[in-house]
PDB file of N, CA, C and O in Angstrom:
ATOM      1  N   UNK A   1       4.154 -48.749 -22.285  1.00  0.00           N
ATOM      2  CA  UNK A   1       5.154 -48.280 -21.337  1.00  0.00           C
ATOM      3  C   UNK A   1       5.713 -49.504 -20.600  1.00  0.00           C
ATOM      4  O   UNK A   1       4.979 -50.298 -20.012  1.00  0.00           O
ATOM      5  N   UNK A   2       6.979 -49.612 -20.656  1.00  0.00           N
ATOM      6  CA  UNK A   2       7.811 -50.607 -19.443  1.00  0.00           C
ATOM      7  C   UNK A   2       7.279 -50.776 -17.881  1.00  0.00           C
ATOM      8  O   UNK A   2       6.884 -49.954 -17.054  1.00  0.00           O
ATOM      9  N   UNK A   3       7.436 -52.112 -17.856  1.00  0.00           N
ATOM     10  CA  UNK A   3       6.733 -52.097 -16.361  1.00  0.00           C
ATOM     11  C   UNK A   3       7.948 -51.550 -15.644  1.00  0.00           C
ATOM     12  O   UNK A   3       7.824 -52.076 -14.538  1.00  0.00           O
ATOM     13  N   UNK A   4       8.961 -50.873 -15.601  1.00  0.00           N
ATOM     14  CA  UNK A   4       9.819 -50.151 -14.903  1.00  0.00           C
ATOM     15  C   UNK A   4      10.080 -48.755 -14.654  1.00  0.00           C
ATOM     16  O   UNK A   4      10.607 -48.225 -13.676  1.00  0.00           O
ATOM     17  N   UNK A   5       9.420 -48.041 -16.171  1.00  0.00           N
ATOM     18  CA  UNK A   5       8.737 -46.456 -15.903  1.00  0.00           C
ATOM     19  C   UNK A   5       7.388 -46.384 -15.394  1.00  0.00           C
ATOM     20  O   UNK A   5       7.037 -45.302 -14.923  1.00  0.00           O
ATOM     21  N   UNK A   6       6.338 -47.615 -15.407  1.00  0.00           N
ATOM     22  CA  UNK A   6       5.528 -47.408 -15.052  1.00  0.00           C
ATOM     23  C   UNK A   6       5.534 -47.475 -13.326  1.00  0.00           C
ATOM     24  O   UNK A   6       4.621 -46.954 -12.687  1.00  0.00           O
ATOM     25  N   UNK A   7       6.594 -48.129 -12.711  1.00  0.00           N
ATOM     26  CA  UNK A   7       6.862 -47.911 -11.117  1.00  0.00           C
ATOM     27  C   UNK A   7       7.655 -46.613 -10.706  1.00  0.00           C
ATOM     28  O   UNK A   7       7.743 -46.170  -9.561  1.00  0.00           O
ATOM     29  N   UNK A   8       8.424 -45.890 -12.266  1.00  0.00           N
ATOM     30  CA  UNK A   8       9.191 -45.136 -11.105  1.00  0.00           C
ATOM     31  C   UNK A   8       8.345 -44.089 -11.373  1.00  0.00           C
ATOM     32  O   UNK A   8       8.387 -43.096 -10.647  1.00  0.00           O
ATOM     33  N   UNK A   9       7.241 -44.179 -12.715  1.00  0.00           N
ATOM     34  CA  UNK A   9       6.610 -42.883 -12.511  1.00  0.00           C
ATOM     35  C   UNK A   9       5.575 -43.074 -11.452  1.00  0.00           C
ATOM     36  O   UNK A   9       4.939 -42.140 -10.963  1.00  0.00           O
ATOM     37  N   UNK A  10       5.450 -44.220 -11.151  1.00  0.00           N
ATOM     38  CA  UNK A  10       4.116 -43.996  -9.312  1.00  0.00           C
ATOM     39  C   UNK A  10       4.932 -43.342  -8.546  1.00  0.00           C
ATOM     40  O   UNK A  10       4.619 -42.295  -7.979  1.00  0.00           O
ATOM     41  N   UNK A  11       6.339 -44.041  -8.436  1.00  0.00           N
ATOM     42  CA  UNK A  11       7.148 -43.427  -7.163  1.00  0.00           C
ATOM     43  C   UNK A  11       7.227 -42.025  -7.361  1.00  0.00           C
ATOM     44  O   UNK A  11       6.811 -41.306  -6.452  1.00  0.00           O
ATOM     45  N   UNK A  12       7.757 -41.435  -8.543  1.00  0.00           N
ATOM     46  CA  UNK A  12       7.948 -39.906  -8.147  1.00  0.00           C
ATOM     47  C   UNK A  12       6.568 -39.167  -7.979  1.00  0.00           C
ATOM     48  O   UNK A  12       6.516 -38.052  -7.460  1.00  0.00           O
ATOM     49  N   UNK A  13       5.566 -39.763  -8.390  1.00  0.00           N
ATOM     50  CA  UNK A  13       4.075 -39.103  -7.981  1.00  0.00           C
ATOM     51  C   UNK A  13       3.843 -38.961  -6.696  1.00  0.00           C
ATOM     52  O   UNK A  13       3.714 -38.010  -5.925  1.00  0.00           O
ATOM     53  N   UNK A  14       3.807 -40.475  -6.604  1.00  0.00           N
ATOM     54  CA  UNK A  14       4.016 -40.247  -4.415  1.00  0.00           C
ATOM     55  C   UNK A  14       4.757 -39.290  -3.539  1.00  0.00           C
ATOM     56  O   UNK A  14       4.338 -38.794  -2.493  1.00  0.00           O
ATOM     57  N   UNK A  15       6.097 -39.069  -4.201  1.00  0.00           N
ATOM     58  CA  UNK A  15       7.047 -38.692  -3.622  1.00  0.00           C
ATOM     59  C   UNK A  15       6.325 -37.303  -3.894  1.00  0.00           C
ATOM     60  O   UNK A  15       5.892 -36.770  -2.872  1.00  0.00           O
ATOM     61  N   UNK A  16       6.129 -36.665  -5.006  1.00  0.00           N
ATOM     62  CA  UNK A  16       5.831 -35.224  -5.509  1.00  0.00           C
ATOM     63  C   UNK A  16       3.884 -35.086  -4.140  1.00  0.00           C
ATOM     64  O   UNK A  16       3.548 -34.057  -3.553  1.00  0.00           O
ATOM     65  N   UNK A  17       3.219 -36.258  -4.097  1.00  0.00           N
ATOM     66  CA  UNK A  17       2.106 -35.924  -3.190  1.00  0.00           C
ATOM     67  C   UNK A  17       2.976 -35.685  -2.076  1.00  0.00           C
ATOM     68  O   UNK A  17       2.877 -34.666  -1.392  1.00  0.00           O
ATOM     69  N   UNK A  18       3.731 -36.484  -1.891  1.00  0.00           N
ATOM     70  CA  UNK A  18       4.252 -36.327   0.116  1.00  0.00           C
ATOM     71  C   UNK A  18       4.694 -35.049   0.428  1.00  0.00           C
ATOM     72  O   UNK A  18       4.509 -34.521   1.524  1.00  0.00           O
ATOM     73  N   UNK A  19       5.520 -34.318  -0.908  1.00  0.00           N
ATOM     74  CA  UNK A  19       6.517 -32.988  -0.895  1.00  0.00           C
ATOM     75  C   UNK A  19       5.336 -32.503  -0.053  1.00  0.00           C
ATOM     76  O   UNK A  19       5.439 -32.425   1.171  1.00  0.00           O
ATOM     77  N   UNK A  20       3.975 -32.109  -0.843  1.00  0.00           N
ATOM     78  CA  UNK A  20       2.705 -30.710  -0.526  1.00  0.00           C
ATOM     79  C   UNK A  20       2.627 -30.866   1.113  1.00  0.00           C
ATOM     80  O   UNK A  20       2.422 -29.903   1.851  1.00  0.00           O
ATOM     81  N   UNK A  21       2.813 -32.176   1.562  1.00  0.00           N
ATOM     82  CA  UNK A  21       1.853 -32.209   3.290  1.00  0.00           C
ATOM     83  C   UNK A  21       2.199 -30.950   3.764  1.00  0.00           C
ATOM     84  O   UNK A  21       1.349 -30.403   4.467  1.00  0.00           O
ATOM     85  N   UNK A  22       3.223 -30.364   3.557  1.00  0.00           N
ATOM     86  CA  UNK A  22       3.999 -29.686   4.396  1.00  0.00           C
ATOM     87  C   UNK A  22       4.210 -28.345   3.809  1.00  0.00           C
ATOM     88  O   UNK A  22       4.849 -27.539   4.485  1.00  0.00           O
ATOM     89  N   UNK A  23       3.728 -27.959   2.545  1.00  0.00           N
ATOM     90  CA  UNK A  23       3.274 -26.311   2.170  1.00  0.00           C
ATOM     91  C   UNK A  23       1.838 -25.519   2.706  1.00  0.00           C
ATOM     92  O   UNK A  23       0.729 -25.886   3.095  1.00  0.00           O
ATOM     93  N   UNK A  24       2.379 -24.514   2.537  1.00  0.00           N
ATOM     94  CA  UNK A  24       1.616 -23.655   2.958  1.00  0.00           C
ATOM     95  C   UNK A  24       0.693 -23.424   1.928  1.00  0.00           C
ATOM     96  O   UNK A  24       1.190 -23.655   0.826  1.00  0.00           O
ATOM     97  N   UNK A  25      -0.916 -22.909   1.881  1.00  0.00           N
ATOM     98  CA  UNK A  25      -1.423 -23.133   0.813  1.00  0.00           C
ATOM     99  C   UNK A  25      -0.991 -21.895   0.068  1.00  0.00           C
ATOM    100  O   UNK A  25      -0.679 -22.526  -0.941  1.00  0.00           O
ATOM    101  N   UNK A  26      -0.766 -20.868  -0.201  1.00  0.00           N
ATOM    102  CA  UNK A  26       0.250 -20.019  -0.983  1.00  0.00           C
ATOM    103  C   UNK A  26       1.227 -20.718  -1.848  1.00  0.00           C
ATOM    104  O   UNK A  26       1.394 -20.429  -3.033  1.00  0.00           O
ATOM    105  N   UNK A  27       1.928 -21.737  -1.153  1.00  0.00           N
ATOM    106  CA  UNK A  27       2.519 -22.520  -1.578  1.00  0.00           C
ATOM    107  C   UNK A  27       2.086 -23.309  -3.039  1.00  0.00           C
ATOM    108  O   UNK A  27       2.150 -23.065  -4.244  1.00  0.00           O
ATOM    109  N   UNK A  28       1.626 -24.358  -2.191  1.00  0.00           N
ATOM    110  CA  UNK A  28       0.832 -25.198  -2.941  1.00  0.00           C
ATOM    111  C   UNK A  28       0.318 -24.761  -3.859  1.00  0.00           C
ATOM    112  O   UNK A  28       0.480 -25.292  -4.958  1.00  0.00           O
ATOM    113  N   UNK A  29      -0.547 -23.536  -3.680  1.00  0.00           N
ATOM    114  CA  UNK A  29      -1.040 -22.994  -5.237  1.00  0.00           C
ATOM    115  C   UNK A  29      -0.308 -22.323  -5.851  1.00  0.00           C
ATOM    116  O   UNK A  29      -0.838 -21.715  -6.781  1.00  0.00           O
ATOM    117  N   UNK A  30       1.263 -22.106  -5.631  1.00  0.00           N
ATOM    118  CA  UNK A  30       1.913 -21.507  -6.471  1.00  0.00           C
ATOM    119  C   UNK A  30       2.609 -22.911  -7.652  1.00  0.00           C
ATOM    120  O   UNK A  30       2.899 -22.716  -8.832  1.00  0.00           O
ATOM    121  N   UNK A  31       2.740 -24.276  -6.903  1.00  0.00           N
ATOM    122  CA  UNK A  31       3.094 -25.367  -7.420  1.00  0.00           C
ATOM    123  C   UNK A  31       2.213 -26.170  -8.476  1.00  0.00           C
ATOM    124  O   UNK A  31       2.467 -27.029  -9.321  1.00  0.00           O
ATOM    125  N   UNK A  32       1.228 -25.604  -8.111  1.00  0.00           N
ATOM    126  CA  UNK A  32       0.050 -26.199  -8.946  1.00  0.00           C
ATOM    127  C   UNK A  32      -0.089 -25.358 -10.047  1.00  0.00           C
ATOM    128  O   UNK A  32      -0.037 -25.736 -11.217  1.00  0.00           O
ATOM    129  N   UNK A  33      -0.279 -24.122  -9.635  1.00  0.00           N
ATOM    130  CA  UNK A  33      -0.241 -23.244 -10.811  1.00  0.00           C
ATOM    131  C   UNK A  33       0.915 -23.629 -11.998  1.00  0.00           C
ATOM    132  O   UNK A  33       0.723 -23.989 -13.160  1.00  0.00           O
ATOM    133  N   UNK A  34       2.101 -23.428 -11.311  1.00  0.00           N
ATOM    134  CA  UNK A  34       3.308 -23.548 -12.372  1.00  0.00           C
ATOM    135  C   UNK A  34       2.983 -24.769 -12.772  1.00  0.00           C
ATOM    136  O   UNK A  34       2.576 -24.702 -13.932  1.00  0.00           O
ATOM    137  N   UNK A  35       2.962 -26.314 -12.190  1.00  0.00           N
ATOM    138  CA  UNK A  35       2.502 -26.981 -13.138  1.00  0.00           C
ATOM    139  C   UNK A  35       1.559 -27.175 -14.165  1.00  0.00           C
ATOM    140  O   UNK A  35       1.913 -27.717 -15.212  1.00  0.00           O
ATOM    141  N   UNK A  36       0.318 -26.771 -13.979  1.00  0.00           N
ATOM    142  CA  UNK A  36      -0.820 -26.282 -14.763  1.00  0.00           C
ATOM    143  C   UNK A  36      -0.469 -25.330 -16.293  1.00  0.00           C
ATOM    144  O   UNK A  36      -0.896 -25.450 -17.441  1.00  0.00           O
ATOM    145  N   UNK A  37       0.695 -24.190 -15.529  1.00  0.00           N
ATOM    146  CA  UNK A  37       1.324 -23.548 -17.021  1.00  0.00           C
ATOM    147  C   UNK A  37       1.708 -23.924 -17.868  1.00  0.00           C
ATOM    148  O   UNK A  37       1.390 -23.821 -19.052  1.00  0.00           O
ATOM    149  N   UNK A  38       3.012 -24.785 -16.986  1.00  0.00           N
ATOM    150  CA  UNK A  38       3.777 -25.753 -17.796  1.00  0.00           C
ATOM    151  C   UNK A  38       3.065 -26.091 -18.645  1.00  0.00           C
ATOM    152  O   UNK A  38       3.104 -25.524 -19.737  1.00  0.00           O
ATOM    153  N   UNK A  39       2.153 -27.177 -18.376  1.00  0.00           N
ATOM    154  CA  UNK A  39       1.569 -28.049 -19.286  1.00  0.00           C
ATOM    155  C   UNK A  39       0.666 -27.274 -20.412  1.00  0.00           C
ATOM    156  O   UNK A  39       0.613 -27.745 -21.548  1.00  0.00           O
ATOM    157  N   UNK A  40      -0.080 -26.014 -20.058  1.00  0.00           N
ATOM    158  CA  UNK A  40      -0.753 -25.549 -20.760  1.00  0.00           C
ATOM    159  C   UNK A  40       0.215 -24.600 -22.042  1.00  0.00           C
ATOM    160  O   UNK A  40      -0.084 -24.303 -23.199  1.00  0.00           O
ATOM    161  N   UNK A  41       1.224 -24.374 -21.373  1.00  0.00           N
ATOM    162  CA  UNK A  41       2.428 -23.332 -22.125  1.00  0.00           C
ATOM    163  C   UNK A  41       2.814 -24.156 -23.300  1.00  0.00           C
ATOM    164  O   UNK A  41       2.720 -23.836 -24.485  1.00  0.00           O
ATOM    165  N   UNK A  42       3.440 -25.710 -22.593  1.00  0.00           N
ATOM    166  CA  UNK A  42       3.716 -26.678 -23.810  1.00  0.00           C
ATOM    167  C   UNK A  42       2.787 -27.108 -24.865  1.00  0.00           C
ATOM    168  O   UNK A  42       3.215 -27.113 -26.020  1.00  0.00           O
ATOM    169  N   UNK A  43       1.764 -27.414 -24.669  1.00  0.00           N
ATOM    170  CA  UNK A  43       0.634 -27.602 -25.490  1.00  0.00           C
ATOM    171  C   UNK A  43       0.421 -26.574 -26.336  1.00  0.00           C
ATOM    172  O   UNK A  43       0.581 -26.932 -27.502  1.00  0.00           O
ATOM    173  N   UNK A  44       0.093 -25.328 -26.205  1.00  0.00           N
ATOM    174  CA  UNK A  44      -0.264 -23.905 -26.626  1.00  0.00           C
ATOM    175  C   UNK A  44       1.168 -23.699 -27.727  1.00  0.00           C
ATOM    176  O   UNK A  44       0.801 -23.501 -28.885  1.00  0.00           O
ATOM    177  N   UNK A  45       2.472 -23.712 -27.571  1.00  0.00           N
ATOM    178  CA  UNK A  45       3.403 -23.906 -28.208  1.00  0.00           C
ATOM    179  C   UNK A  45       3.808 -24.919 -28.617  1.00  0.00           C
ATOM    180  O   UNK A  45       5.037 -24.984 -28.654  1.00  0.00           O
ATOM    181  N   UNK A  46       3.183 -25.913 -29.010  1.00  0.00           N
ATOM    182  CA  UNK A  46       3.329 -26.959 -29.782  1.00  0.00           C
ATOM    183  C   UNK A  46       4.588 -28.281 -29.223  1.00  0.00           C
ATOM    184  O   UNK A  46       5.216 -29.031 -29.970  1.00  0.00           O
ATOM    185  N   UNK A  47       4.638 -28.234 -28.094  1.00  0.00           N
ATOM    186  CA  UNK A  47       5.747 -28.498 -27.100  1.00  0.00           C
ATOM    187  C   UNK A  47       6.937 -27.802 -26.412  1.00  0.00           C
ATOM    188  O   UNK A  47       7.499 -27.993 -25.334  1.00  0.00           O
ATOM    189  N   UNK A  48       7.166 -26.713 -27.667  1.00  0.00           N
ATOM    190  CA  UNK A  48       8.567 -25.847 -27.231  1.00  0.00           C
ATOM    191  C   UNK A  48       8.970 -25.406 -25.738  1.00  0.00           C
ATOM    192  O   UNK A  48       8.180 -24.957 -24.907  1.00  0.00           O
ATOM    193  N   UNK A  49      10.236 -25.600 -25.570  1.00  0.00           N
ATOM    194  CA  UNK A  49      10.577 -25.344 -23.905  1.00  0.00           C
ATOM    195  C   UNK A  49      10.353 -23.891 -23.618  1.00  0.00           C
ATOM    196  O   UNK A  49       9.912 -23.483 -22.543  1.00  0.00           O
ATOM    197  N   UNK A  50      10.665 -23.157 -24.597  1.00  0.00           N
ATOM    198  CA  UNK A  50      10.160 -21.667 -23.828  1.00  0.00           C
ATOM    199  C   UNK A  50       8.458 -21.378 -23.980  1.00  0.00           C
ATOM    200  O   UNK A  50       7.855 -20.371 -23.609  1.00  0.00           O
ATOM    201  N   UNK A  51       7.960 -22.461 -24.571  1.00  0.00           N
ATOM    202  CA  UNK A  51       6.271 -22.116 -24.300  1.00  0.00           C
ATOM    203  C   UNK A  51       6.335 -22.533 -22.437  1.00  0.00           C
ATOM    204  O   UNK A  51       6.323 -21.780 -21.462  1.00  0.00           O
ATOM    205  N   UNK A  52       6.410 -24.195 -22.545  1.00  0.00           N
ATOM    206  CA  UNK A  52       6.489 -24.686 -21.349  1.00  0.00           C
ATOM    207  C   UNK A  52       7.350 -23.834 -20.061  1.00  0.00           C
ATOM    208  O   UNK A  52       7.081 -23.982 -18.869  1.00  0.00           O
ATOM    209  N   UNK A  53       8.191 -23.127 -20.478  1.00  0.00           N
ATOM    210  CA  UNK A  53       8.918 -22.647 -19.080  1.00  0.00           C
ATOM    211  C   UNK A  53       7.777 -21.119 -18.954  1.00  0.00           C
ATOM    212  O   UNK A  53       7.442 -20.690 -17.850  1.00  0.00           O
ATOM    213  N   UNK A  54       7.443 -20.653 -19.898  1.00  0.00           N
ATOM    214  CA  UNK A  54       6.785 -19.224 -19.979  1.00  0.00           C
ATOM    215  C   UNK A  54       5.610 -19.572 -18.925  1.00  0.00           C
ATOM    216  O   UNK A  54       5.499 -18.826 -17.952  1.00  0.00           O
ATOM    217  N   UNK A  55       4.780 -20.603 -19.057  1.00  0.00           N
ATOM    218  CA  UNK A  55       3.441 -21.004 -18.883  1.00  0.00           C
ATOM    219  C   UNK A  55       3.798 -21.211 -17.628  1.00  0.00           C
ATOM    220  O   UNK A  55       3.112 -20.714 -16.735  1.00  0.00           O
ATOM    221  N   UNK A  56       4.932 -21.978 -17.322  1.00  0.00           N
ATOM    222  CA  UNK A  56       5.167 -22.662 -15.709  1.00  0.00           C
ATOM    223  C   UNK A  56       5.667 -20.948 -15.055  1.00  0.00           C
ATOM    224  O   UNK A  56       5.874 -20.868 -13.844  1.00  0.00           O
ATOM    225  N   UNK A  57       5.796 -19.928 -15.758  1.00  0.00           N
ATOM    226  CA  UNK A  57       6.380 -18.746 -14.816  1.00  0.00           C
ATOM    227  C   UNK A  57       4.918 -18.180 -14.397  1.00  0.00           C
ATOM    228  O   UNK A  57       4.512 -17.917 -13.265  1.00  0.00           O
ATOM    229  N   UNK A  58       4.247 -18.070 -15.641  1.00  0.00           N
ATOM    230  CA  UNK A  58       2.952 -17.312 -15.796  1.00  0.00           C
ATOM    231  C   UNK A  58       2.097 -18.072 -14.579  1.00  0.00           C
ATOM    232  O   UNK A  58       2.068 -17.535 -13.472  1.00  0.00           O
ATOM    233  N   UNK A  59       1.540 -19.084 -14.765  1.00  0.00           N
ATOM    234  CA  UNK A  59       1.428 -19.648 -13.672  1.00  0.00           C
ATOM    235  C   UNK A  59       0.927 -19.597 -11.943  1.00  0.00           C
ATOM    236  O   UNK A  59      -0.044 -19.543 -11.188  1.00  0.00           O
ATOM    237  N   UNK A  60       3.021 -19.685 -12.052  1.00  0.00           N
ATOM    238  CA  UNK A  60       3.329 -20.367 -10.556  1.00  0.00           C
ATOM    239  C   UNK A  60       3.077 -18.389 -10.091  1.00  0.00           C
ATOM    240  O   UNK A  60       3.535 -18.062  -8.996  1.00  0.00           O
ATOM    241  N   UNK A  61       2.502 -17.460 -10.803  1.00  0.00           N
ATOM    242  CA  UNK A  61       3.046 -16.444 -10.425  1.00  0.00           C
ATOM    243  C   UNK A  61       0.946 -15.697 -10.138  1.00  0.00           C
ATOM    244  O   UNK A  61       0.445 -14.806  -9.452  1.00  0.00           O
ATOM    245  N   UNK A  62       0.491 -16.588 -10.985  1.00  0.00           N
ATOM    246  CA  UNK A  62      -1.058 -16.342 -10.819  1.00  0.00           C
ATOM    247  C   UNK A  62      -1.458 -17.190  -9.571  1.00  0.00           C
ATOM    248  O   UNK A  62      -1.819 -16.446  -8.660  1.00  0.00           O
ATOM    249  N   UNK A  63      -1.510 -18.580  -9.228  1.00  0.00           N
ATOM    250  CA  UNK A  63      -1.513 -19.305  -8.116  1.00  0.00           C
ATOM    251  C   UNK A  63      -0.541 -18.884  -7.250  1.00  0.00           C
ATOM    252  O   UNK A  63      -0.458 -19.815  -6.449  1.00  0.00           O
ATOM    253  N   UNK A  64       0.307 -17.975  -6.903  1.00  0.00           N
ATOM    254  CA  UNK A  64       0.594 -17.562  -6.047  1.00  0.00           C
ATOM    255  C   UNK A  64      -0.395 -15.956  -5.471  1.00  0.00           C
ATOM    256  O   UNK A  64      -0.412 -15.534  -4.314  1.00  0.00           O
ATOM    257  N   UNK A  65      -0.886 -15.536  -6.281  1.00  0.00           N
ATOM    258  CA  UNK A  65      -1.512 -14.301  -6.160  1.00  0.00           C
ATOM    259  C   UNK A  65      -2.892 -15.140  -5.659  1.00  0.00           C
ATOM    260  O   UNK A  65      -3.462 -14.603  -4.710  1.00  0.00           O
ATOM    261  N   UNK A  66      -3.328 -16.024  -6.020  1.00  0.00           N
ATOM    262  CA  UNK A  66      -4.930 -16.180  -4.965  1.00  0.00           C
ATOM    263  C   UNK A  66      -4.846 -16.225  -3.883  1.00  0.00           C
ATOM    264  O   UNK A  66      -3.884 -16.769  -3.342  1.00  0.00           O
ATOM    265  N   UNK A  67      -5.971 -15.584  -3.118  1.00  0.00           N
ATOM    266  CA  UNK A  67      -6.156 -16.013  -2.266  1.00  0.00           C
ATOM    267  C   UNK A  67      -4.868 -15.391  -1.208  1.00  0.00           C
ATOM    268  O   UNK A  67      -4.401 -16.026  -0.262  1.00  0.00           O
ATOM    269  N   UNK A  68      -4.464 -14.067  -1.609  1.00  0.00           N
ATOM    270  CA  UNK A  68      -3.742 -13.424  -1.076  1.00  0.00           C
ATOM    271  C   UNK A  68      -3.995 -13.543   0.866  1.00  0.00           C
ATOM    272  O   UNK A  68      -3.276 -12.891   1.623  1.00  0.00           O
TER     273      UNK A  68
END
């Protein structure tokens, strides 16, 4: 990897930690969840965007239900 994606991908990590200070944990576990789908949706479908968008709905929609 370029030492130039490898800075902007720290920066948007940081930037994506700083977003949470300020959710609610409902929140937060609805963000985590959908990311968690995502990734698990894409994998499970062999990358395809409607695995990945399915997984990030499925998800952000289970981490929003904990912990009601």
């Amino acid at each position: 990897m370029n030492g130039w994606k490898k800075t902007a991908a720290a920066v948007l990590s940081l930037t994506l930690v700083a977003a949470c200070g300020e959710m609610t944990p409902r929140q937060r576990n609805t963000a985590i969840g959908a990311a968690v789908g995502g990734v698990a949706g894409s994998v499970l479908s062999g990358g395809d965007t409607g695995g990945a968008v399915g997984g990030a709905v499925v998800g952000g929609v289970i981490g929003n239900q904990i912990k009601k």
